[in-house]
N, C-alpha and C positions, 0 to 999 in steps of 0.2 A: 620614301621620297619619290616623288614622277620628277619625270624631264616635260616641262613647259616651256617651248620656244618664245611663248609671247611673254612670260613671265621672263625668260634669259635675256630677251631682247630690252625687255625696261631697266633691267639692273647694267645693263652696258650702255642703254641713252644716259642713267643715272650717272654713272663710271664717268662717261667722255665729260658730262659738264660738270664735271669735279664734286661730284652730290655725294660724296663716300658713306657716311653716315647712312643717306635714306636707301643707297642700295643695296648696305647690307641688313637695313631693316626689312626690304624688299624682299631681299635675299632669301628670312628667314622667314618670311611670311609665304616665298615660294616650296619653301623644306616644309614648312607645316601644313600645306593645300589650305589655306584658307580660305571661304567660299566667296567671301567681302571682295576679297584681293583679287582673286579672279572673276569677278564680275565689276570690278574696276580696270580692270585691264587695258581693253579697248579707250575708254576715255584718259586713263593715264598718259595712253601712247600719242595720243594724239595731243594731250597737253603740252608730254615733253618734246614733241615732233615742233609744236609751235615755239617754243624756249626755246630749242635748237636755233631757229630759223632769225627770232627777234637779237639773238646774242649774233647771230651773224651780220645783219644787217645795223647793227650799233657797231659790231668789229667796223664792217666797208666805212661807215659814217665818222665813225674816230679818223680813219686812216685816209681819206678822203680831206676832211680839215686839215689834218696834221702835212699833210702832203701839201697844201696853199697853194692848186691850181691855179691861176687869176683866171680864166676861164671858168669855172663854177662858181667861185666866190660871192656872185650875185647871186645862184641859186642857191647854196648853203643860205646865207643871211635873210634868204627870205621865210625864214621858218622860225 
């Protein structure tokens, strides 16, 4: 087994947005040295880097409506 930081670092992007399943397939794909896996790496991270970010900005946007500024209201409903 190696220690791959970039591979440790996707199985805990995985972990945070609750992806159990694909981080322990990760997981086991990082115990095997897969050659696929590590040369998907870079583009996974940046995948789950963007997922990260779109589930953040749908949180603001929930919470944002739910809050019923009357100040924003026009700009919510324009969309």
């Amino acid at each position: 087994m190696r220690h791959d930081p970039a591979g440790a670092s996707i199985i805990i992007m995985l972990r945070s947005l609750k992806l159990h399943g694909m981080a322990h397939a990760a997981d086991d794909l990082v115990t095997q040295g897969v050659p696929a896996f590590e040369a998907a790496t870079p583009m996974l991270s940046q995948l789950l880097k963007a997922e990260m970010a779109e589930r953040e900005v749908r949180s603001i946007v929930y919470h944002t409506k739910v809050a019923r500024f009357p100040s924003l209201m026009p700009i919510l409903e324009e969309k």
